[in-house]
C-alpha positions as CSV (number, residue, x, y, z in Angstrom):
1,X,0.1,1.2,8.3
2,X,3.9,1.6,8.9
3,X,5.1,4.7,10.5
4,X,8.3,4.7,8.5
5,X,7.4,3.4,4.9
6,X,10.9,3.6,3.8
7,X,11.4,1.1,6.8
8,X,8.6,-0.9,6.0
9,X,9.9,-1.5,2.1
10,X,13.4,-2.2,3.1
11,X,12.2,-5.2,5.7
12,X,9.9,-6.5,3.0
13,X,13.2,-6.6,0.2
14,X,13.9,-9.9,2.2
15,X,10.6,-11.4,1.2
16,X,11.3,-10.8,-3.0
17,X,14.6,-12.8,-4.5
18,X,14.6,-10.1,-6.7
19,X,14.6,-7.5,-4.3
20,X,12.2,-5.5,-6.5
21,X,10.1,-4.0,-4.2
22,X,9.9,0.0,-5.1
23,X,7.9,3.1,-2.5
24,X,6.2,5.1,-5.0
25,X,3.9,7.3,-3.0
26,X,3.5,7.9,0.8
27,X,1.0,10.1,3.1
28,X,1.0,11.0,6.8
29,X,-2.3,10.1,8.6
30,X,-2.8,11.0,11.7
31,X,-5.7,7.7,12.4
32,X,-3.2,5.0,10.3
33,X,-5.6,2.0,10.9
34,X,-8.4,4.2,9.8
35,X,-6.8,5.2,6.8
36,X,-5.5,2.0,6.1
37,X,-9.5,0.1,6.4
38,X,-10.7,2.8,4.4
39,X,-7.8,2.1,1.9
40,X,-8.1,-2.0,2.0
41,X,-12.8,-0.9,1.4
42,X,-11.6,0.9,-1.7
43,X,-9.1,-1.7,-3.2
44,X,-11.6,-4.3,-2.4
45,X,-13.6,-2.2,-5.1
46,X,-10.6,-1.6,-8.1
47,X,-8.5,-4.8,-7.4
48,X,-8.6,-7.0,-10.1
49,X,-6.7,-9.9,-7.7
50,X,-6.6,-10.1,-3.7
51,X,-4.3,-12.3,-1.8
52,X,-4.1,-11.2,2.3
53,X,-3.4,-7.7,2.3
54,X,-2.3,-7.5,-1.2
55,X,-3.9,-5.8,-3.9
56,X,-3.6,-6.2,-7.6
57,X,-3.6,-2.4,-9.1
58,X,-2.0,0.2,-11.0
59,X,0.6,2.4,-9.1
60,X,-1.5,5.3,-10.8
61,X,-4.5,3.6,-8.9
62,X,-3.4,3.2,-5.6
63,X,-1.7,6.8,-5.6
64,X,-5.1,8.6,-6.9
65,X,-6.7,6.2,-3.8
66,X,-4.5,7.3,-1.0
67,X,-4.1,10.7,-2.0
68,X,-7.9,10.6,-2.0
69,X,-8.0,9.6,1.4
């Protein structure tokens, strides 16, 4: 639900040794908490694993899903 997702990956490089964490895909939405409960209904329905607001899936999954929103 970040307004700057660029932003949002770089703070969350501090959480991964690795610092693996990669943006793939982004959208603009103008209602971001809609869009981002309609997002977490639709994982709850492809995710194979679930812990907080993480989701186990495919990046070609969860870029078909937002761009779908």
């Amino acid at each position: 639900m970040a307004i700057d997702a660029e932003d949002r990956c770089k703070q969350y490089q501090t959480s991964s040794p690795f610092r693996d964490f990669k943006l793939c895909f982004s959208k603009y939405f103008e209602d971001r908490k809609a869009a981002e409960q309609l997002a977490h209904d639709k994982l709850n329905n492809i995710s194979t694993k679930r812990k907080g607001e993480w989701f186990k899936v495919s990046v070609d999954e969860a870029t078909k899903l937002i761009q779908a929103l």
